[in-house]
N, CA and C atoms of all chains as a GROMACS GRO file, in nm:
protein
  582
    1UNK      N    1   3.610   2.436  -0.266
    1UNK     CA    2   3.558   2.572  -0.252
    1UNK      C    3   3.406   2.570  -0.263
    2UNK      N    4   3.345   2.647  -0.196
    2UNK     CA    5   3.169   2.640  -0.172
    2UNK      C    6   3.158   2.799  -0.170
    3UNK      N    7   3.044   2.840  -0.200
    3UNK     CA    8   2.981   2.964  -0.177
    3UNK      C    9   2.838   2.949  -0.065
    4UNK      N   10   2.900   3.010   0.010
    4UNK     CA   11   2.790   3.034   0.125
    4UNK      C   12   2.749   3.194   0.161
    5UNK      N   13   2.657   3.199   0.208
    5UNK     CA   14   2.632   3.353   0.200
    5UNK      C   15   2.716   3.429   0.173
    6UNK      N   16   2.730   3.430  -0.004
    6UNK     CA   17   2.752   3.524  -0.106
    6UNK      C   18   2.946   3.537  -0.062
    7UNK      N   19   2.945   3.447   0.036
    7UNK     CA   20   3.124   3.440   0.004
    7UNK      C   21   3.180   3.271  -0.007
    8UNK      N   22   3.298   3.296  -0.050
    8UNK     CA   23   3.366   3.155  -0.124
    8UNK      C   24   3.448   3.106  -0.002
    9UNK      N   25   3.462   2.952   0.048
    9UNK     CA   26   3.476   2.940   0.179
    9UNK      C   27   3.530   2.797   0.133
   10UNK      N   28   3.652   2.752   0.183
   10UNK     CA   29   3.717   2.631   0.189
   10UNK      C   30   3.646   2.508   0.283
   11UNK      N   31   3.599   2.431   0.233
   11UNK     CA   32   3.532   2.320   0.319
   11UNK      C   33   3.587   2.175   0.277
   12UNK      N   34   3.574   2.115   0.410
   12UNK     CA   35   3.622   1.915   0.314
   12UNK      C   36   3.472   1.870   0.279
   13UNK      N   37   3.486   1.738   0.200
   13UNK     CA   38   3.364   1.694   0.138
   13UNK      C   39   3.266   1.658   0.257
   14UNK      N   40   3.280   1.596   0.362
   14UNK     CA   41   3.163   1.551   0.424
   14UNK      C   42   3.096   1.668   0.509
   15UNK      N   43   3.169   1.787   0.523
   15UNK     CA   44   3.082   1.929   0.530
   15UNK      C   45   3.014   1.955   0.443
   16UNK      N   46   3.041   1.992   0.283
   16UNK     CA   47   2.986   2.026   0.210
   16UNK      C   48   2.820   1.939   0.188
   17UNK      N   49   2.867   1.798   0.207
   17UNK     CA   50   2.718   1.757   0.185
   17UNK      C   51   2.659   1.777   0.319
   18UNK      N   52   2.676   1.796   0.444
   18UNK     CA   53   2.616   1.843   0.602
   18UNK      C   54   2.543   1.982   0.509
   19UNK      N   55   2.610   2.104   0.521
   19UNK     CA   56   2.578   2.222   0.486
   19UNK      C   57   2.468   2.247   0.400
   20UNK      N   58   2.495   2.155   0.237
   20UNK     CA   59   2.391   2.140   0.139
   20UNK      C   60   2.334   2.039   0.142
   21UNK      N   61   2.263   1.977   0.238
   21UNK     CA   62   2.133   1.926   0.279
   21UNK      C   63   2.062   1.848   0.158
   22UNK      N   64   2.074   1.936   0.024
   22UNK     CA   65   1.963   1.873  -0.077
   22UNK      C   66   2.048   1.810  -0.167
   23UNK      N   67   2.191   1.773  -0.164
   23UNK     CA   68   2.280   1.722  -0.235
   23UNK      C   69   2.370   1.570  -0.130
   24UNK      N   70   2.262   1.511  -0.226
   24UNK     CA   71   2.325   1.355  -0.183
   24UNK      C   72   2.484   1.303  -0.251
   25UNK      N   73   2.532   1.193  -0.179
   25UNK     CA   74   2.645   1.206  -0.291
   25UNK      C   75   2.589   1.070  -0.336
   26UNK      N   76   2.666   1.062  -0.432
   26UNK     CA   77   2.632   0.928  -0.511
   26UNK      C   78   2.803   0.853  -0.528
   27UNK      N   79   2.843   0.716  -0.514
   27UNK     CA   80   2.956   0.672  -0.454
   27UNK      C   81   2.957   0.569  -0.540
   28UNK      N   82   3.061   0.627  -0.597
   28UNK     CA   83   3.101   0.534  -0.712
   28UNK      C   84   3.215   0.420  -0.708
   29UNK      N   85   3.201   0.304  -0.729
   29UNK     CA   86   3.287   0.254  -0.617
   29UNK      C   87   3.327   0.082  -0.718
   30UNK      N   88   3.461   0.061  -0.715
   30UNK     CA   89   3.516  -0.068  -0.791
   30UNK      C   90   3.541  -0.147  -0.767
   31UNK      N   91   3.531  -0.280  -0.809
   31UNK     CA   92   3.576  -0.414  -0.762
   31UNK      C   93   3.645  -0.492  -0.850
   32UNK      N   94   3.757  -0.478  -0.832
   32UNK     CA   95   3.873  -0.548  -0.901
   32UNK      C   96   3.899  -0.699  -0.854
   33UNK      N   97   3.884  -0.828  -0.936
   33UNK     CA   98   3.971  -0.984  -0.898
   33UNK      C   99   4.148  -1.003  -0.960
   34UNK      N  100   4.180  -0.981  -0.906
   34UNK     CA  101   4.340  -1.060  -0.940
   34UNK      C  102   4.340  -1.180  -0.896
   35UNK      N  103   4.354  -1.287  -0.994
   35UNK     CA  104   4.406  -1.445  -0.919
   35UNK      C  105   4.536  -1.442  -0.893
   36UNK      N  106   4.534  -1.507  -0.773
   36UNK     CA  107   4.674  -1.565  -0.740
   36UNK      C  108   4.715  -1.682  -0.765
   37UNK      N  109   4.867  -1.729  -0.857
   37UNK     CA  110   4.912  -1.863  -0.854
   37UNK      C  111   4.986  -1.880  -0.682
   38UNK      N  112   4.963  -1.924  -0.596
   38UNK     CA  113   5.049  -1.938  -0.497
   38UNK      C  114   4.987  -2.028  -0.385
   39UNK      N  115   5.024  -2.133  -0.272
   39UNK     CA  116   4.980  -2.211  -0.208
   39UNK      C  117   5.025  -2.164  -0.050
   40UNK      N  118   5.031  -2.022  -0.086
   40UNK     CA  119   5.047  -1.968   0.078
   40UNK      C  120   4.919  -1.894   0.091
   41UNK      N  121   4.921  -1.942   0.258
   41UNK     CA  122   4.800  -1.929   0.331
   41UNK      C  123   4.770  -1.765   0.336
   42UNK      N  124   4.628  -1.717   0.295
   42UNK     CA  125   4.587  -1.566   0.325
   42UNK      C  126   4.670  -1.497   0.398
   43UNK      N  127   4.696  -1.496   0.530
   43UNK     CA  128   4.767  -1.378   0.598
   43UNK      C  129   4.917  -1.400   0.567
   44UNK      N  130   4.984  -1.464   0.512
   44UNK     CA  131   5.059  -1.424   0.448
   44UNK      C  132   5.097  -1.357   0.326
   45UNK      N  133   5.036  -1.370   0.272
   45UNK     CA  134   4.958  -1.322   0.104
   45UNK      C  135   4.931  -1.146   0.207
   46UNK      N  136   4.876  -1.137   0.269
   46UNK     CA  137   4.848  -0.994   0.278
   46UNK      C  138   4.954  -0.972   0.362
   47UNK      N  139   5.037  -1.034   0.430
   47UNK     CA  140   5.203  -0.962   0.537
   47UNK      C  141   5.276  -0.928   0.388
   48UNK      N  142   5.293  -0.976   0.291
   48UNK     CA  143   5.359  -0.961   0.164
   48UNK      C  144   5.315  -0.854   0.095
   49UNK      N  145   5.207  -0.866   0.110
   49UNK     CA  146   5.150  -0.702   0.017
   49UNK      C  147   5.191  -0.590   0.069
   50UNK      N  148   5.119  -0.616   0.213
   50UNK     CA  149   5.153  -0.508   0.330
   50UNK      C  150   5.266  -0.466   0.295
   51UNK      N  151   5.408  -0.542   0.315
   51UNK     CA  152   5.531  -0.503   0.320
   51UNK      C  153   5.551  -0.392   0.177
   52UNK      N  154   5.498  -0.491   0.086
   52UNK     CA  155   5.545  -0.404  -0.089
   52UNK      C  156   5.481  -0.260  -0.053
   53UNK      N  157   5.369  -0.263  -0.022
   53UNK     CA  158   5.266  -0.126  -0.062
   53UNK      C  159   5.329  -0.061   0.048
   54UNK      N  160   5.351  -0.080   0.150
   54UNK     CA  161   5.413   0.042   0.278
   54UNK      C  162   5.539   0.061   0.199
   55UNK      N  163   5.648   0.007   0.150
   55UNK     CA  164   5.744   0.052   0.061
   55UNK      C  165   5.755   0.115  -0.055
   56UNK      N  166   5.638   0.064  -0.150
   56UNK     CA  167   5.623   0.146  -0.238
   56UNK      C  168   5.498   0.297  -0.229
   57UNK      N  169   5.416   0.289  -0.181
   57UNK     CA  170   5.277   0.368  -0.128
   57UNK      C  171   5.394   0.438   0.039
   58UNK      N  172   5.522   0.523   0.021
   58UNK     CA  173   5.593   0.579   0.182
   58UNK      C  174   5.506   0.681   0.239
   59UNK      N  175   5.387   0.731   0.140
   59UNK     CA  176   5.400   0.858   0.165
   59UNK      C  177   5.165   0.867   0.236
   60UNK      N  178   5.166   0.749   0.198
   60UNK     CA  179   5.056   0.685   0.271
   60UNK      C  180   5.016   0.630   0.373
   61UNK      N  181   4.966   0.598   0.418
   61UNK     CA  182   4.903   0.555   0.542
   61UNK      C  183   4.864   0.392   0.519
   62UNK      N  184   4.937   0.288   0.524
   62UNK     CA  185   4.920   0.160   0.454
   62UNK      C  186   4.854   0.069   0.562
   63UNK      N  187   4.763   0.061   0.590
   63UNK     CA  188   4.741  -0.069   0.762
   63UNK      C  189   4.701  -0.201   0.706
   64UNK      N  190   4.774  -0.296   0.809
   64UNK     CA  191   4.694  -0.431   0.747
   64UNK      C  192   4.578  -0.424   0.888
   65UNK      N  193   4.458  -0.436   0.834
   65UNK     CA  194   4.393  -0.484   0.957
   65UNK      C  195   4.300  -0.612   1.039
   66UNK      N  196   4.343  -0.640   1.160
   66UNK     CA  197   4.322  -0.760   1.206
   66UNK      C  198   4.355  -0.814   1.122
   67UNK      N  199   4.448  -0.864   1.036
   67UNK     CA  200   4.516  -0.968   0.991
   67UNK      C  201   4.418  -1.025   0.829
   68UNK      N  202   4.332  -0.888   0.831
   68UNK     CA  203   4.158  -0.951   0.760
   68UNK      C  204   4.194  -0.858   0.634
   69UNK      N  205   4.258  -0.794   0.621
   69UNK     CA  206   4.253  -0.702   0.468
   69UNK      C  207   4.329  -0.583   0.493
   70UNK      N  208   4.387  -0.533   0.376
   70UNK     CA  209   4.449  -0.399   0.403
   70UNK      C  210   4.373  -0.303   0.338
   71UNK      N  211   4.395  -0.161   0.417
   71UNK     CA  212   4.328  -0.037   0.354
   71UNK      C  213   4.440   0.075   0.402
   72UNK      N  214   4.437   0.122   0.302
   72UNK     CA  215   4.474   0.267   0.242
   72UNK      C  216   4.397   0.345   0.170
   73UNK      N  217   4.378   0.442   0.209
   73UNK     CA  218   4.216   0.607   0.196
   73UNK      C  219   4.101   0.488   0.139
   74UNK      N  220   4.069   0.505   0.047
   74UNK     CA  221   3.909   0.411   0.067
   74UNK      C  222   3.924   0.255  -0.035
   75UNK      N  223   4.106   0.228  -0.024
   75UNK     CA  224   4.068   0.121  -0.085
   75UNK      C  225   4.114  -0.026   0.006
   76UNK      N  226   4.062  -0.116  -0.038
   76UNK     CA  227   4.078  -0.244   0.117
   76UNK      C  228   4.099  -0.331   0.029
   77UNK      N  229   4.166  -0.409   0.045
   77UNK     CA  230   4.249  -0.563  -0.019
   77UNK      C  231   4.238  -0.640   0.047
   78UNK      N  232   4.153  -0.767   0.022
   78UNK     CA  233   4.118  -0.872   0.114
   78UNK      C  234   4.140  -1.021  -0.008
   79UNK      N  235   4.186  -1.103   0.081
   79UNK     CA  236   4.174  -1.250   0.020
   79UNK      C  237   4.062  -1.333  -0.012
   80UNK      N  238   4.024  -1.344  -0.146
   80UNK     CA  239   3.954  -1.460  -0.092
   80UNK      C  240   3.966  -1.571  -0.157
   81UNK      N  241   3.959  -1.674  -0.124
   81UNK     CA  242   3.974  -1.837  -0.185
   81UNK      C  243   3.787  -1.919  -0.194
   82UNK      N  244   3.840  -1.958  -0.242
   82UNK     CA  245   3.717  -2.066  -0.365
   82UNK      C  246   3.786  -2.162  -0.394
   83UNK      N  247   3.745  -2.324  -0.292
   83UNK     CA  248   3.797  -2.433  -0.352
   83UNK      C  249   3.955  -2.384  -0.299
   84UNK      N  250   4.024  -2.447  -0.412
   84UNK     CA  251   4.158  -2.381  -0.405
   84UNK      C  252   4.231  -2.290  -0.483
   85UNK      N  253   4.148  -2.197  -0.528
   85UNK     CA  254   4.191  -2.098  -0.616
   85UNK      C  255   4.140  -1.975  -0.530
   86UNK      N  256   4.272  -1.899  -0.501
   86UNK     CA  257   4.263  -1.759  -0.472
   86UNK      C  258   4.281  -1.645  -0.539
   87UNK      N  259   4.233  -1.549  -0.527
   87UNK     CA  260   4.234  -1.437  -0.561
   87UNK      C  261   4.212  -1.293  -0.464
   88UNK      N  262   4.314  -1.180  -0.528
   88UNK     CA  263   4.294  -1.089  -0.447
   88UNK      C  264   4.157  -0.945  -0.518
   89UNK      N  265   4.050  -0.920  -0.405
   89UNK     CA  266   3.963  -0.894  -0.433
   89UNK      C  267   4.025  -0.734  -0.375
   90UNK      N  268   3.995  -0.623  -0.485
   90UNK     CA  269   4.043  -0.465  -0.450
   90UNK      C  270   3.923  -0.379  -0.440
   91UNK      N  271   3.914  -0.321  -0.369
   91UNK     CA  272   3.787  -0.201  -0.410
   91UNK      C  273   3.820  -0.075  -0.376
   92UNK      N  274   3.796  -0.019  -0.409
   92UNK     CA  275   3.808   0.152  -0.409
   92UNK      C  276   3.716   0.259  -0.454
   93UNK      N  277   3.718   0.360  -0.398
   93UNK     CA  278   3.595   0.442  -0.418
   93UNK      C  279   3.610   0.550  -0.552
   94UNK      N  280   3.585   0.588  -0.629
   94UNK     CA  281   3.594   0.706  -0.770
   94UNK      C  282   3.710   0.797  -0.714
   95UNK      N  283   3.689   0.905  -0.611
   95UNK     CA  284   3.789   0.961  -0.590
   95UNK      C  285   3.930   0.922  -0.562
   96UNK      N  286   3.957   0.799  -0.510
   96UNK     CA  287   4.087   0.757  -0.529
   96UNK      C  288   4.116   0.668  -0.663
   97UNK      N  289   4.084   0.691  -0.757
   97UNK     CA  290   4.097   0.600  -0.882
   97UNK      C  291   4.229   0.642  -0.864
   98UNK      N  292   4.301   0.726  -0.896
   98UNK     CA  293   4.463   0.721  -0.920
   98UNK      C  294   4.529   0.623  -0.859
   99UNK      N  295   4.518   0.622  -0.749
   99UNK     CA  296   4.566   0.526  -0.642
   99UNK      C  297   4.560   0.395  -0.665
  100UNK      N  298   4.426   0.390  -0.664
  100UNK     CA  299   4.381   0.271  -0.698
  100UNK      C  300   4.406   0.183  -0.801
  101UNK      N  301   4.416   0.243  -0.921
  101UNK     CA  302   4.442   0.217  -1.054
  101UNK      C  303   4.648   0.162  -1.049
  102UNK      N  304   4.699   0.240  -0.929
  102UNK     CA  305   4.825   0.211  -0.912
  102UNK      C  306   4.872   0.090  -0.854
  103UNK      N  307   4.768   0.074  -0.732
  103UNK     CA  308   4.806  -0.004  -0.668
  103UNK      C  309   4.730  -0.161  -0.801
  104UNK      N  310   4.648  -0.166  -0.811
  104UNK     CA  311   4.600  -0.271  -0.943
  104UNK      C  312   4.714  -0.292  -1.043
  105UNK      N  313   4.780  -0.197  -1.108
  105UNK     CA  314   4.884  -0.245  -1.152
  105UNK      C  315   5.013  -0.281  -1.081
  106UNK      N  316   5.012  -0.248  -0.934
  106UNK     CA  317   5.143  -0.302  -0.893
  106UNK      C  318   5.102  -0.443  -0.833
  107UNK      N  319   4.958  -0.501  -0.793
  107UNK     CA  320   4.929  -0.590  -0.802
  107UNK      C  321   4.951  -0.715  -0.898
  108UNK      N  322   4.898  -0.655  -1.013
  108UNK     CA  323   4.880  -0.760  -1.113
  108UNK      C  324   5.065  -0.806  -1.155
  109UNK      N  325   5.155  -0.704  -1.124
  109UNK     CA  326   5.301  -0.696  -1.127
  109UNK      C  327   5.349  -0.846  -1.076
  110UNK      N  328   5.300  -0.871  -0.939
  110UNK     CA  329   5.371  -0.942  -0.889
  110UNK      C  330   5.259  -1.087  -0.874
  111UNK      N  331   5.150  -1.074  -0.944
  111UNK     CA  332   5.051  -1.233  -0.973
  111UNK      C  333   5.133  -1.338  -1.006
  112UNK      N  334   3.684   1.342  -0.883
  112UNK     CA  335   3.546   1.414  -0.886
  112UNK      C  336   3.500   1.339  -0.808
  113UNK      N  337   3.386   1.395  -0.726
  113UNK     CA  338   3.266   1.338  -0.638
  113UNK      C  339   3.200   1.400  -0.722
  114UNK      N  340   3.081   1.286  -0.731
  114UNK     CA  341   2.957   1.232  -0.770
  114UNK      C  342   2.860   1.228  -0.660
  115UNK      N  343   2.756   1.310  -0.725
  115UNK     CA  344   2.647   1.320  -0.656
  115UNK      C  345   2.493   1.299  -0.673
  116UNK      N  346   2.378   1.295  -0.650
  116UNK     CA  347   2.280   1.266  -0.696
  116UNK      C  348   2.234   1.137  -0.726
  117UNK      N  349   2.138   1.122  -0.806
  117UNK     CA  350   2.063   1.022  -0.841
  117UNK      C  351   2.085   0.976  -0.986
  118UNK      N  352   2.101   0.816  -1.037
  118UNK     CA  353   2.093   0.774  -1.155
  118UNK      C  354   1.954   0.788  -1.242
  119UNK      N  355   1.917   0.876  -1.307
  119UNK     CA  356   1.761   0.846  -1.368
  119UNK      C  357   1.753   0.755  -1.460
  120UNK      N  358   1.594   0.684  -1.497
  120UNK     CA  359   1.602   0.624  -1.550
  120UNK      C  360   1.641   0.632  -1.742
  121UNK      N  361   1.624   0.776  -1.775
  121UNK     CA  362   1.703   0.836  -1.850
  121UNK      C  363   1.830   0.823  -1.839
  122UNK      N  364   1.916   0.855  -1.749
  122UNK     CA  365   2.063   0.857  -1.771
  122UNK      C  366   2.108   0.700  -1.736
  123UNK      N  367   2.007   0.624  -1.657
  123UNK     CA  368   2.108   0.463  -1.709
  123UNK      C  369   2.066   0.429  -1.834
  124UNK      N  370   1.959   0.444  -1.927
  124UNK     CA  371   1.914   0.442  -2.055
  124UNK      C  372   2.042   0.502  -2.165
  125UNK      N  373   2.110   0.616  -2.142
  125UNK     CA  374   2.174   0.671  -2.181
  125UNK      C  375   2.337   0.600  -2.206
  126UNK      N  376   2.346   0.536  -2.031
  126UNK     CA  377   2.462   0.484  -2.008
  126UNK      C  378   2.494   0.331  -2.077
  127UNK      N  379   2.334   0.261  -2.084
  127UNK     CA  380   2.331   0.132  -2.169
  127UNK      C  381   2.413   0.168  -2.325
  128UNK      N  382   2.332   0.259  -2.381
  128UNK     CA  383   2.361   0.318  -2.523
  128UNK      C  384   2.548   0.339  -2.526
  129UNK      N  385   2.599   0.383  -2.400
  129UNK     CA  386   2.747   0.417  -2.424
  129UNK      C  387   2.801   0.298  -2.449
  130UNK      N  388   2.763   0.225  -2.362
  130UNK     CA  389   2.804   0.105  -2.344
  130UNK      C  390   2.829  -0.012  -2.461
  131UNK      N  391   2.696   0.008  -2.522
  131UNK     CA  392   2.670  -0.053  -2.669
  131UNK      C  393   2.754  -0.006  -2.771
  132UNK      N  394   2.789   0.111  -2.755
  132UNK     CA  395   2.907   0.185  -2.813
  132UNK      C  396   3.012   0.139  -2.795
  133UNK      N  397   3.079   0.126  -2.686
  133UNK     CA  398   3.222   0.092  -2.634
  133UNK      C  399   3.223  -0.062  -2.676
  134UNK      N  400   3.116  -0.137  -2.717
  134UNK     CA  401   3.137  -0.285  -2.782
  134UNK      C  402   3.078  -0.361  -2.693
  135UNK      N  403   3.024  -0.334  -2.613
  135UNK     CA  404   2.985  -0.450  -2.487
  135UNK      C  405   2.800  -0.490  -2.570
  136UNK      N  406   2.822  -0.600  -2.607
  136UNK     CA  407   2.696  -0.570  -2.698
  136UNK      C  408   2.613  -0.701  -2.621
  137UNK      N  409   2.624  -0.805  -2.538
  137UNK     CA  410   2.524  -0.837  -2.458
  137UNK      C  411   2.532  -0.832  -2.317
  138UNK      N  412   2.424  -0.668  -2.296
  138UNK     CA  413   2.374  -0.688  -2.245
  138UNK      C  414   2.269  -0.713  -2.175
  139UNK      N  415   2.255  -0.746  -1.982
  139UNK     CA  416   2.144  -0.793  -1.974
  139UNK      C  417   2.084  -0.701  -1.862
  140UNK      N  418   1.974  -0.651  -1.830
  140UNK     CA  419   1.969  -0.541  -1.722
  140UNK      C  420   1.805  -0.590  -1.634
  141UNK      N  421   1.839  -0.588  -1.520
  141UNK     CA  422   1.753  -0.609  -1.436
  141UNK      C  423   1.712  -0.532  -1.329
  142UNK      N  424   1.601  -0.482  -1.339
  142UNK     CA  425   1.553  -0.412  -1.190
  142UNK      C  426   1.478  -0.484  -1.106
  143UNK      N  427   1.503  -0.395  -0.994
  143UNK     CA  428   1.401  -0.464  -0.856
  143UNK      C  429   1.368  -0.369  -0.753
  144UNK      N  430   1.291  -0.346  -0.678
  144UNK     CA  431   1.250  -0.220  -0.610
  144UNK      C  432   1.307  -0.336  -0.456
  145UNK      N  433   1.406  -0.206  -0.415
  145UNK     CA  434   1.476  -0.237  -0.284
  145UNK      C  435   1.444  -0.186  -0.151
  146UNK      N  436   1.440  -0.160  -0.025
  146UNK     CA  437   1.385  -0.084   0.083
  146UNK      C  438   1.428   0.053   0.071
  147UNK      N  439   1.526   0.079   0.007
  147UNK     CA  440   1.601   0.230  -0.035
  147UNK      C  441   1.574   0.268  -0.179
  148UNK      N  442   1.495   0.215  -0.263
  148UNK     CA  443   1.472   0.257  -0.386
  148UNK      C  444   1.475   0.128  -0.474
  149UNK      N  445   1.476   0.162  -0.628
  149UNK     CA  446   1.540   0.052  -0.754
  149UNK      C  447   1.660   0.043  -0.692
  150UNK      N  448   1.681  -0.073  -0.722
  150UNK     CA  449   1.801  -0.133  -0.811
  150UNK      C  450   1.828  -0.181  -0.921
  151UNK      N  451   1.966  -0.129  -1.013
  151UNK     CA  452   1.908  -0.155  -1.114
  151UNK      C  453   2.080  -0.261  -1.151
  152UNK      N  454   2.055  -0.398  -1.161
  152UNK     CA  455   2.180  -0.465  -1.237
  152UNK      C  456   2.205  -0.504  -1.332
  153UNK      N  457   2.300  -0.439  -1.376
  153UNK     CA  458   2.335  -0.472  -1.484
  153UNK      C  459   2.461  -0.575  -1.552
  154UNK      N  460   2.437  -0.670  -1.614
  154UNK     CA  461   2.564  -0.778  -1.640
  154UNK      C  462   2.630  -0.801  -1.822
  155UNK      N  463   2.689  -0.751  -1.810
  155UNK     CA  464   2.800  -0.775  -1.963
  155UNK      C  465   2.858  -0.934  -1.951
  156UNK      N  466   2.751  -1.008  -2.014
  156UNK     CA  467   2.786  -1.132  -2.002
  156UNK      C  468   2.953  -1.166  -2.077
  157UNK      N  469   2.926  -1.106  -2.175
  157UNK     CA  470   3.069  -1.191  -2.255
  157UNK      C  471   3.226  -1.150  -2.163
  158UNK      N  472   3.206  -1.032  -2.105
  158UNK     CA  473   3.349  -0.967  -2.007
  158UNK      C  474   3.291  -1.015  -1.891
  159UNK      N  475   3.200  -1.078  -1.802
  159UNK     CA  476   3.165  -1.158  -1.659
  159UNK      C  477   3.179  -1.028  -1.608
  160UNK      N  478   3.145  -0.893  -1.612
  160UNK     CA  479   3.124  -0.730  -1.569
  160UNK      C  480   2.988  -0.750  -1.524
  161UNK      N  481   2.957  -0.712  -1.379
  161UNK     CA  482   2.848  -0.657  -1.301
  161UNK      C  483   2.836  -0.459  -1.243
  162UNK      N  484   2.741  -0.468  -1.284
  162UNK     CA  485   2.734  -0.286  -1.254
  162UNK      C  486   2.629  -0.304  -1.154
  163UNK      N  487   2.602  -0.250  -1.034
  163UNK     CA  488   2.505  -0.207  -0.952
  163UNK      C  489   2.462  -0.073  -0.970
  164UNK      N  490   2.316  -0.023  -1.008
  164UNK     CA  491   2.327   0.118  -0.952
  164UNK      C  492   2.161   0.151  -0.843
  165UNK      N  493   2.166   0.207  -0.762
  165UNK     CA  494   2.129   0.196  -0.653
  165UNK      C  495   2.096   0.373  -0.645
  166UNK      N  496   2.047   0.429  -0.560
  166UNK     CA  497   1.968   0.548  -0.515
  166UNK      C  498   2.113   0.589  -0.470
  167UNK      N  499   2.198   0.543  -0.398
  167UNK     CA  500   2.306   0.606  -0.297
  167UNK      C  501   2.452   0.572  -0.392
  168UNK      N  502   2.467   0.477  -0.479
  168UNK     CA  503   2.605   0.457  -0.513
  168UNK      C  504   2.605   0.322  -0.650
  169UNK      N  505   2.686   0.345  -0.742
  169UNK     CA  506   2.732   0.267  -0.801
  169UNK      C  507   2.801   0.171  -0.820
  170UNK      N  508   2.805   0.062  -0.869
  170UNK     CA  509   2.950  -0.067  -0.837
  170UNK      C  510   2.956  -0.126  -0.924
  171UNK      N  511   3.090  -0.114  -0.957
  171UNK     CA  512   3.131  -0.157  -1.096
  171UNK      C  513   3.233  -0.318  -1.045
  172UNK      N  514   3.175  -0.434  -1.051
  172UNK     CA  515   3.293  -0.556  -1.014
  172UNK      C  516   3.347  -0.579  -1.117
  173UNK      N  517   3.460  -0.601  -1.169
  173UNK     CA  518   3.516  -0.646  -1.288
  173UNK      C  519   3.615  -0.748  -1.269
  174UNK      N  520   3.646  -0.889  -1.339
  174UNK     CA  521   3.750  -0.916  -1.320
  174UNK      C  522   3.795  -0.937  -1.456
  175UNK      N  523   3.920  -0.922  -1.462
  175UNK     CA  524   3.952  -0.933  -1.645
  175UNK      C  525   3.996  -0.734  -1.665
  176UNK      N  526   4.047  -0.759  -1.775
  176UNK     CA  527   4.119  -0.618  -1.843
  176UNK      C  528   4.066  -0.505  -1.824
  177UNK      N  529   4.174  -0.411  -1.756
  177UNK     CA  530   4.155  -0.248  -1.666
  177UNK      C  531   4.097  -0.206  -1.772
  178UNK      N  532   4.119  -0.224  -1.912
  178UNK     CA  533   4.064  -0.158  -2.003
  178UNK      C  534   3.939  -0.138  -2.060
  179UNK      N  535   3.848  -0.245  -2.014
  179UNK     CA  536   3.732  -0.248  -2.024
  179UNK      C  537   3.638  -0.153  -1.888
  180UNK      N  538   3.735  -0.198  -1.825
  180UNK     CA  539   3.695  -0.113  -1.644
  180UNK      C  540   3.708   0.028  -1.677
  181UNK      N  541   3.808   0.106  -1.708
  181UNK     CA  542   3.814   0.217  -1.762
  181UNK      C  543   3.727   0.282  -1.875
  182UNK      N  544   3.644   0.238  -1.967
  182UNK     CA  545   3.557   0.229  -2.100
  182UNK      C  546   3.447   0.271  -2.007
  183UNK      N  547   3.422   0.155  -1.856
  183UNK     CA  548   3.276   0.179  -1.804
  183UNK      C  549   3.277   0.267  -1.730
  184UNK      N  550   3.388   0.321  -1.694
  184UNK     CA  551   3.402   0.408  -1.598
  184UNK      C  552   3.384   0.519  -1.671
  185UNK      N  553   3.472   0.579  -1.781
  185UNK     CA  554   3.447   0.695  -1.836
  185UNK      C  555   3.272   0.713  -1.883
  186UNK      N  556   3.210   0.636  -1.938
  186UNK     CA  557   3.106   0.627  -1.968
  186UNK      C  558   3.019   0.676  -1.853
  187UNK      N  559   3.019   0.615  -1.760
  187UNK     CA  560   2.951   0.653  -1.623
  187UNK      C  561   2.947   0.730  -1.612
  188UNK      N  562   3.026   0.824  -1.585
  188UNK     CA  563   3.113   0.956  -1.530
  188UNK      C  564   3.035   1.052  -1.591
  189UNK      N  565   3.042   1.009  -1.752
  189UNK     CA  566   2.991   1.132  -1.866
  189UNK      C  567   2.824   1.176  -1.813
  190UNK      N  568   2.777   1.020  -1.712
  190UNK     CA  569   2.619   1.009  -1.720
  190UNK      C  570   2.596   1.026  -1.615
  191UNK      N  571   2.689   1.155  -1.541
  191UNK     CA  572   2.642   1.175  -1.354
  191UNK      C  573   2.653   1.275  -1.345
  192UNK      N  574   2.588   1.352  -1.252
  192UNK     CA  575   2.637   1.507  -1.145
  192UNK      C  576   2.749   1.492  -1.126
  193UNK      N  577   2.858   1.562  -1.116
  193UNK     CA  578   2.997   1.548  -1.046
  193UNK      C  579   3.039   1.707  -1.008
  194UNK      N  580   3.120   1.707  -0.926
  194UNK     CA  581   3.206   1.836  -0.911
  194UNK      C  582   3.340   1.814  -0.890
   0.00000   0.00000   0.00000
């Protein structure tokens, strides 16, 4: 809800900062490591996630993309390896902390 | 909540102090003037915790216990514009 000439008016966020011009946003934003014990190759590691999170996350929008990381609303799950130790790297933006915070524990579930 | 505005150098001053509170007691903080403003990083050596804060956005990397991630987060939060 916004007040614009002296009435109260339903807007989404990237209007509200268009409209109010002198209000930057500031983007608060997380980076979670989970290691993985496992000797399967990255895109499988994310066809596996994919599968859990579109089953558990039905009511979301789950994509793996190009085969390079998954995202759902602003958070993206990508592999990465060092040597031979992998880990899954999460990020997400403040406003989806719920989510986010969910999907991190259903992560760390199945490490 | 969205977060908006700018970190001052008052309110990361502020946010160090929470921090020192919540137990994170070395830390180490570094600035540098970037093409978009300071940057200012900050590292909690003993938890391997990096904070970015920047003119446009914050970044918290953590690896190790949600619970410490959550401590910096609330802290933050307390030390921003939000709606």
């Amino acid at each position: 809800l916004a007040m614009k000439d002296g009435k109260l008016i339903l807007m989404n966020l990237p209007e509200v900062f268009k409209e109010f011009g002198n209000i930057n946003r500031h983007i608060v934003t997380f980076s979670s490591l989970i290691k993985l014990e496992t000797t399967s190759p990255p895109l499988q590691i994310l066809e596996q996630i994919h599968s859990l999170m579109k089953d558990k996350l039905n009511a979301w929008d789950v994509k793996l993309v190009d085969g390079q990381c998954i995202k759902v609303e602003s958070i993206v799950i990508k592999v990465n390896e060092e040597a031979s130790e992998k880990k899954l790297c999460v990020t997400w933006e403040n406003q989806d902390e719920d989510i986010g915070r969910y999907v991190i524990g259903l992560l760390q579930s199945i490490e | 909540t969205y977060e908006y505005g700018s970190m001052s150098s008052m309110d990361i001053d502020i946010f160090l102090n929470k921090l020192k509170q919540d137990g994170f007691t070395d830390v180490k903080v570094t600035q540098t003037s970037e093409v978009d403003g300071v940057l200012t990083k900050i590292r909690l050596v003993n938890e391997e915790i990096d904070i970015d804060i920047s003119e446009k956005g914050t970044h918290i990397m953590c690896e190790g216990k949600e619970s410490w991630r959550l401590k910096i987060r609330d802290s933050l939060l307390s030390c921003m514009n939000k709606f």
